[in-house]
C-alpha positions as CSV (number, residue, x, y, z in Angstrom):
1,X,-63.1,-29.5,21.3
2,X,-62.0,-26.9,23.4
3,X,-58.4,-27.9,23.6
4,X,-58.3,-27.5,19.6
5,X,-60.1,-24.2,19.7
6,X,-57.6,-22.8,21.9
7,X,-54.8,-24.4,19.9
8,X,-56.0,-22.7,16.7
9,X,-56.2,-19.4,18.6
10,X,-52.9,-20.0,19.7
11,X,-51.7,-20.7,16.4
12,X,-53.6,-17.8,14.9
13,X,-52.0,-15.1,17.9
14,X,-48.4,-16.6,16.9
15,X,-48.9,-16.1,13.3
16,X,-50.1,-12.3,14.1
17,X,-47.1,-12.0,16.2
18,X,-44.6,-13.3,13.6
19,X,-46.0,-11.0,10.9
20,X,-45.8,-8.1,12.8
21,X,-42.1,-9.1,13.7
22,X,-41.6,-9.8,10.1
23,X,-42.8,-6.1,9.3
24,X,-40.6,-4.5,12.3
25,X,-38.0,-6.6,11.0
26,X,-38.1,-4.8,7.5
27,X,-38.7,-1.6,9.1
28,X,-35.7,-1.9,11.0
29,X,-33.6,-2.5,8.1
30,X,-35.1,0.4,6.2
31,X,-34.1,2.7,9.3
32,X,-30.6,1.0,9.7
33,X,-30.3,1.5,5.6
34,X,-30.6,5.4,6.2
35,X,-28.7,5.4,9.4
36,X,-26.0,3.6,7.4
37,X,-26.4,6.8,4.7
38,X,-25.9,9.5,7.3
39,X,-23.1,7.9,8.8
40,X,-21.3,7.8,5.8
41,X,-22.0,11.3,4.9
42,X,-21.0,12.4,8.6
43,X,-18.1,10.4,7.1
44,X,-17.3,11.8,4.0
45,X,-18.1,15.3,5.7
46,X,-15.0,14.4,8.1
47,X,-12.9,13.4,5.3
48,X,-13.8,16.6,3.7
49,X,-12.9,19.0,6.5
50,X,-9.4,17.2,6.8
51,X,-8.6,17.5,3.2
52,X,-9.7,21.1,3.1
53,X,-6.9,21.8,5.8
54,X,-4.3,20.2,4.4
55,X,-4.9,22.1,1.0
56,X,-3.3,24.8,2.6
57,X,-0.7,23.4,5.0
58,X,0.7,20.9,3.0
59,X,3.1,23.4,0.8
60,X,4.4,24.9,3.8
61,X,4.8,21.2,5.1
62,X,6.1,19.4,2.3
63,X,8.7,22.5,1.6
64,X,10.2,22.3,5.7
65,X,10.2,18.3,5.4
66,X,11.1,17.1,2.2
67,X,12.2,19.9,0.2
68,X,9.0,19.9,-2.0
69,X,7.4,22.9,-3.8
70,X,4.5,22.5,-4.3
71,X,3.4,24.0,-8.0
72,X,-0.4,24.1,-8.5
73,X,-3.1,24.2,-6.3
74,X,-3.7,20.8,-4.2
75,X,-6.8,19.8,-4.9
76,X,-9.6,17.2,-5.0
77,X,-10.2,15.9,-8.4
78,X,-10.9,12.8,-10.7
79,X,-7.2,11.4,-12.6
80,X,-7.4,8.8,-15.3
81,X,-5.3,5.9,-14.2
82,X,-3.4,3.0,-16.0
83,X,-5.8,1.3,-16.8
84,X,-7.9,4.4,-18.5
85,X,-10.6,5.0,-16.1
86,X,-11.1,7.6,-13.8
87,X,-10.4,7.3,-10.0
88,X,-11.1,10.2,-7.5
89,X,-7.9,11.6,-5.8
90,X,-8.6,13.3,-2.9
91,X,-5.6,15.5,-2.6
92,X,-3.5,15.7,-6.2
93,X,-1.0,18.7,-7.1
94,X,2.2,19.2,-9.1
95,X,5.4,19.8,-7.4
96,X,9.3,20.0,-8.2
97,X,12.2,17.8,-5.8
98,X,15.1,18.7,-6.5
99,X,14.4,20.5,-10.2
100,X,12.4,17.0,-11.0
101,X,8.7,17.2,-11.6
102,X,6.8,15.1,-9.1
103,X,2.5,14.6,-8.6
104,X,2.0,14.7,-5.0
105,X,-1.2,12.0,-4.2
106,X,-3.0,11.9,-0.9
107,X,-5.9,11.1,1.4
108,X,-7.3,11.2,4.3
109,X,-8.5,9.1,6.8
110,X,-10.6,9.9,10.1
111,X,-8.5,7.0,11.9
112,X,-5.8,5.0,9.9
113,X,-4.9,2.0,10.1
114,X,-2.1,-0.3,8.0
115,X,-5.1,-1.3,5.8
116,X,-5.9,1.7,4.8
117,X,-2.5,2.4,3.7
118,X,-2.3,-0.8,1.7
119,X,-5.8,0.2,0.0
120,X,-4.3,3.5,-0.5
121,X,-1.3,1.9,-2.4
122,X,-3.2,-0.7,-4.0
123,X,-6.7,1.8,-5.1
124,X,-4.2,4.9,-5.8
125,X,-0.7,4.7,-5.9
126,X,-0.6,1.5,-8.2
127,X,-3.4,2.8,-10.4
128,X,-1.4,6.0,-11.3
129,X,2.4,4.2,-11.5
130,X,3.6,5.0,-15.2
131,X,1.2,7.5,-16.1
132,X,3.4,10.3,-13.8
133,X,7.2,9.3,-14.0
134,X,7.2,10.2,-9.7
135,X,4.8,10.0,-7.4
136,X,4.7,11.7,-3.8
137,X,2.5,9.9,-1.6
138,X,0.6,11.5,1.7
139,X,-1.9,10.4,3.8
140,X,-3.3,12.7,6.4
141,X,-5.2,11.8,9.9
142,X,-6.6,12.4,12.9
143,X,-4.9,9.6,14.7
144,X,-3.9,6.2,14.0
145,X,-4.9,2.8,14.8
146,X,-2.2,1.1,15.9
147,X,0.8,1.8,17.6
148,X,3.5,1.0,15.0
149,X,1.0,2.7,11.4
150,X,3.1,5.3,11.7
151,X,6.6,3.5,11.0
152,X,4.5,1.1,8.5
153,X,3.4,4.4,6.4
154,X,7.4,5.1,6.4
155,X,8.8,1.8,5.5
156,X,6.1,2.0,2.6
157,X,7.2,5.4,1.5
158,X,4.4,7.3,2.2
159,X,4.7,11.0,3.9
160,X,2.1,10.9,7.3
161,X,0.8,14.2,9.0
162,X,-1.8,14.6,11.9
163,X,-4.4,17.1,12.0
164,X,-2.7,19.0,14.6
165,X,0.4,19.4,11.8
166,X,-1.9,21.5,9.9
């Protein structure tokens, strides 16, 4: 009799234990669920600082190394793409190359990598072929991921500058 009394008190402790593991469990997620939030506005915030910057340095820029004059204000704004729907550009202006009306389309990222770039080409630069007849693409960051991001941006036609280039 004992034996079975202290079994069910066993049981009984266990089951306590599990529920309030159960309950930590789902306040954990709760926590990691706003922690998740404020990292991505940290994030965003990041993002935000480095576009600001290159607002204002990229004409200078794009005029020494690629001949570009930049026409309207750089800016953040919403562009409806090929498919009609509206996709945030994070930096979009009008420029002239060579007497030829170009958009110049950008972004930035904290650290980039080469799959960033390809998101950026597939997310952006894909979604805005044939609605502007030439598109300048830019991608602005802190520093990169891997060693060779730097010639992959190139070979893929897509002007890179570092924070410290602004």
């Amino acid at each position: 009799m004992l034996n079975t009394l202290s079994i069910a008190e066993t049981q009984k402790r266990t089951e306590e234990l599990l529920l309030r593991l159960s309950e930590d469990q789902r306040d954990m997620r709760k926590e990691l669920k706003e922690t998740r939030k404020q990292v991505g506005g940290l994030s965003m915030t990041v993002g935000y600082g480095l576009e600001d910057r290159a607002y204002k340095s990229l004409p200078g820029l794009l005029k020494a190394d690629f001949g570009i004059e930049v026409t309207s204000r750089l800016t953040r704004k919403f562009v409806r793409d090929n498919k009609g729907s509206d996709i945030e550009v994070n930096i979009v202006g009008d420029g002239l190359r060579k007497n030829q009306k170009i958009l110049i389309a950008g972004e930035s990222k904290s650290q980039l990598s080469k799959n960033d770039i390809d998101r950026f080409i597939k997310r952006k630069l894909n979604r805005l072929e044939g609605i502007f007849p030439d598109i300048f693409p830019v991608l602005i960051t802190f520093m990169i991921a891997q060693p060779d991001v730097e010639d992959y941006a190139k070979e893929k036609g897509i002007a890179l500058y570092y924070s410290y280039d602004l």
